[in-house]
Every structure is written in C-alpha cells, then in structure tokens.
ZADRENKOL-248262 format. One line per field, with one value per residue: x, y, z of N, C-alpha, C in turn; residue number from 1. Coordinates in nm, 3 decimals, m for minus. Atoms other than C-alpha are relative to their C-alpha. Layout:
REM residues N
nu = [X ...]
nv = [Y ...]
nw = [Z ...]
cau = [X ...]
cav = [Y ...]
caw = [Z ...]
cu = [X ...]
cv = [Y ...]
cw = [Z ...]
n = [NUM ...]
END
This chain:
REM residues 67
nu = [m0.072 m0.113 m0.141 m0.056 m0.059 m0.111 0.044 0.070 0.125 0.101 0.010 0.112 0.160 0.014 0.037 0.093 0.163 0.055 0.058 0.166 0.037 0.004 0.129 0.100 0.034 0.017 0.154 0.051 0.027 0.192 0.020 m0.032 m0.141 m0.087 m0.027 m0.082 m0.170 0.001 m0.006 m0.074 m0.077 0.004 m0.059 m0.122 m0.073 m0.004 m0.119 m0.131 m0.013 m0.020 m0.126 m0.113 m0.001 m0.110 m0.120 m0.056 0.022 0.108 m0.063 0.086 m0.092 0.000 m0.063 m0.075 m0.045 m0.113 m0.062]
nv = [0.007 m0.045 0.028 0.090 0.109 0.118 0.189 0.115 m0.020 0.081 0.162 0.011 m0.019 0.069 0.159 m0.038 0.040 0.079 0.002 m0.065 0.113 0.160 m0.023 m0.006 0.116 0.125 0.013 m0.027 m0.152 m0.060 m0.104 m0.153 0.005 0.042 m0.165 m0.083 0.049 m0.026 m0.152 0.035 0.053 m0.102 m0.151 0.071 0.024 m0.174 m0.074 m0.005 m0.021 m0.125 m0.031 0.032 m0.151 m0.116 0.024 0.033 m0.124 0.014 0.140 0.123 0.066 m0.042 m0.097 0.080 0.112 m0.028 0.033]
nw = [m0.127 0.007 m0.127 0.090 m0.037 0.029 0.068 m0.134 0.056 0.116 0.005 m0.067 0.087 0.094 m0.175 m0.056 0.107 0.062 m0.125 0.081 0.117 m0.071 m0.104 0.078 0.042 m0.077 0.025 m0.099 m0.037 m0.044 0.128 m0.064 m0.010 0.108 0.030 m0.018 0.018 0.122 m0.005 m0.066 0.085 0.109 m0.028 m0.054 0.136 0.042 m0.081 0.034 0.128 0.008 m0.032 0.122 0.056 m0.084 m0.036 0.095 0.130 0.094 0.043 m0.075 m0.096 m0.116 m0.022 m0.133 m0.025 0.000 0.089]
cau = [m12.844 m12.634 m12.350 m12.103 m12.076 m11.809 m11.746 m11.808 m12.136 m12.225 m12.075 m12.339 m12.619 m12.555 m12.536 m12.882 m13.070 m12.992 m13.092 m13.443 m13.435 m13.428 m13.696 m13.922 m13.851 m13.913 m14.302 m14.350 m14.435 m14.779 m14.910 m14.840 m14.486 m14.388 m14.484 m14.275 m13.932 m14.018 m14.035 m13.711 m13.544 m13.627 m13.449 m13.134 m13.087 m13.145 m12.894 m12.635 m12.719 m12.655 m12.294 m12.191 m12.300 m12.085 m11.756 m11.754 m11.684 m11.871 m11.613 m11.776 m11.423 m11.377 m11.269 m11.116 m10.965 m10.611 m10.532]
cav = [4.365 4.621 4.471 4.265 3.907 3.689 3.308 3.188 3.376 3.238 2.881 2.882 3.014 2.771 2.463 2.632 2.635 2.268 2.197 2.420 2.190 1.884 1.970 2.045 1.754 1.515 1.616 1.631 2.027 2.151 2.389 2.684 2.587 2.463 2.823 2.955 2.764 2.815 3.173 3.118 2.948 3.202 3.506 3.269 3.226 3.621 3.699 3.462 3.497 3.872 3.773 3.587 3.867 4.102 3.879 3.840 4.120 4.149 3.864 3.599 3.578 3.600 3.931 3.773 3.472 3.449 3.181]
caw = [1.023 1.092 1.353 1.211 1.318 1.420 1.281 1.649 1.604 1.235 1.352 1.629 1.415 1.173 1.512 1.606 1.255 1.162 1.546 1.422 1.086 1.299 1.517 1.220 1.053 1.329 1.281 1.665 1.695 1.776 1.425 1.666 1.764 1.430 1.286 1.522 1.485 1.076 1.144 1.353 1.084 0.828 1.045 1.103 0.704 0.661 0.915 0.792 0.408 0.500 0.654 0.351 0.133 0.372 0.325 m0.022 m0.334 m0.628 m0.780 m0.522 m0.384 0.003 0.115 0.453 0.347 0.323 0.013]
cu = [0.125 0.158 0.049 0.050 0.091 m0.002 m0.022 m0.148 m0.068 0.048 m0.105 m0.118 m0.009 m0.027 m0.213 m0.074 0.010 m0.036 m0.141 m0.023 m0.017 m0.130 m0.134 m0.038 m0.047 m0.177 m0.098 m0.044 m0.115 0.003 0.069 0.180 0.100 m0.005 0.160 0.174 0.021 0.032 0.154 0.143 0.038 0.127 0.185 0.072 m0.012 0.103 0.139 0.049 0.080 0.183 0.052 m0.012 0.114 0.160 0.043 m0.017 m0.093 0.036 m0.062 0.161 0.032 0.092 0.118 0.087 0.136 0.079 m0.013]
cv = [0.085 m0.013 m0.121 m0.135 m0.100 m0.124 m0.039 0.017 m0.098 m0.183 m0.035 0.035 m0.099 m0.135 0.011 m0.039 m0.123 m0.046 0.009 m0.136 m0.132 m0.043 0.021 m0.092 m0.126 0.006 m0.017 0.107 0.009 0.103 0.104 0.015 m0.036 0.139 0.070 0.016 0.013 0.166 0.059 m0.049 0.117 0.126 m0.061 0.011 0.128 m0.010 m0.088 m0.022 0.182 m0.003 m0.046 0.099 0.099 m0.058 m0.038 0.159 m0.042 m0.149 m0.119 0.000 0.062 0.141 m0.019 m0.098 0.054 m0.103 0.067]
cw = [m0.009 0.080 m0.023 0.161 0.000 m0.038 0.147 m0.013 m0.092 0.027 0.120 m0.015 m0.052 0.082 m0.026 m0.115 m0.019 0.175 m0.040 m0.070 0.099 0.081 m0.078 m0.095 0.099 0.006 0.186 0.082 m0.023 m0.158 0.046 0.030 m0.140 m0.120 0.049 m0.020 m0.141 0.008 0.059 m0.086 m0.096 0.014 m0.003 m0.139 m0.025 0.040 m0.078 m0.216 m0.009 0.023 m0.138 m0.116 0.010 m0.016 m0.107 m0.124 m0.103 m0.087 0.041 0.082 0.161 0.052 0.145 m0.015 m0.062 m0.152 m0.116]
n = [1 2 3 4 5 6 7 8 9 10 11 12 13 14 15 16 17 18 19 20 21 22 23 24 25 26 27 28 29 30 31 32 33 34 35 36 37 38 39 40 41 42 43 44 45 46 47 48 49 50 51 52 53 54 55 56 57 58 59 60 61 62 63 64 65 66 67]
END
C-alpha cells in the first residue's frame, strides 16, 4: 500500500476487523459469506501490519512518537 494512513484511518480499521472477527466467530455466516469477511480480514491485517512496519525503524522504536 502505497498511501500513507492516518491513526483515525488505522483506529477504524482496527473497529472494523474485530467487528469482521466477531461476525466470524458467532458461526452464523453462510460458507460463501464467511470466505468473504476471512478474505476481508486478511487485507485489513496486511494493510495495517504494513502501517506499523512504516512507523517503526529497524530498532522497533516508533519513529512518530514523542517519549
């Protein structure tokens, strides 16, 4: 992903996937729909495995944060 996201962004991805997770654990999704919110899930932890990647140096420590 090349277009950098804001924390309102990744704090509303992150709302949305355990939302997903919730919906896949409750075991009431059709095979076909429960594919798709898995598939759904998957792109959600790319995208924000990719931001935390993007906000930290090779150290692990946050390139943004201020303490």
């Amino acid at each position: 992903m090349t277009n950098t996201l804001s924390l309102l962004d990744v704090s509303q991805m992150r709302v949305k996937l355990k939302t997903l997770e919730k919906q896949i654990e409750s075991g009431e999704l059709s095979l076909f729909d429960r594919c798709e919110v898995e598939d759904e899930i998957l792109e959600l932890k790319e995208q924000l495995g990719e931001f935390e990647r993007s906000v930290k140096d090779e150290s692990g420590e946050c390139l943004h944060c201020s303490g």
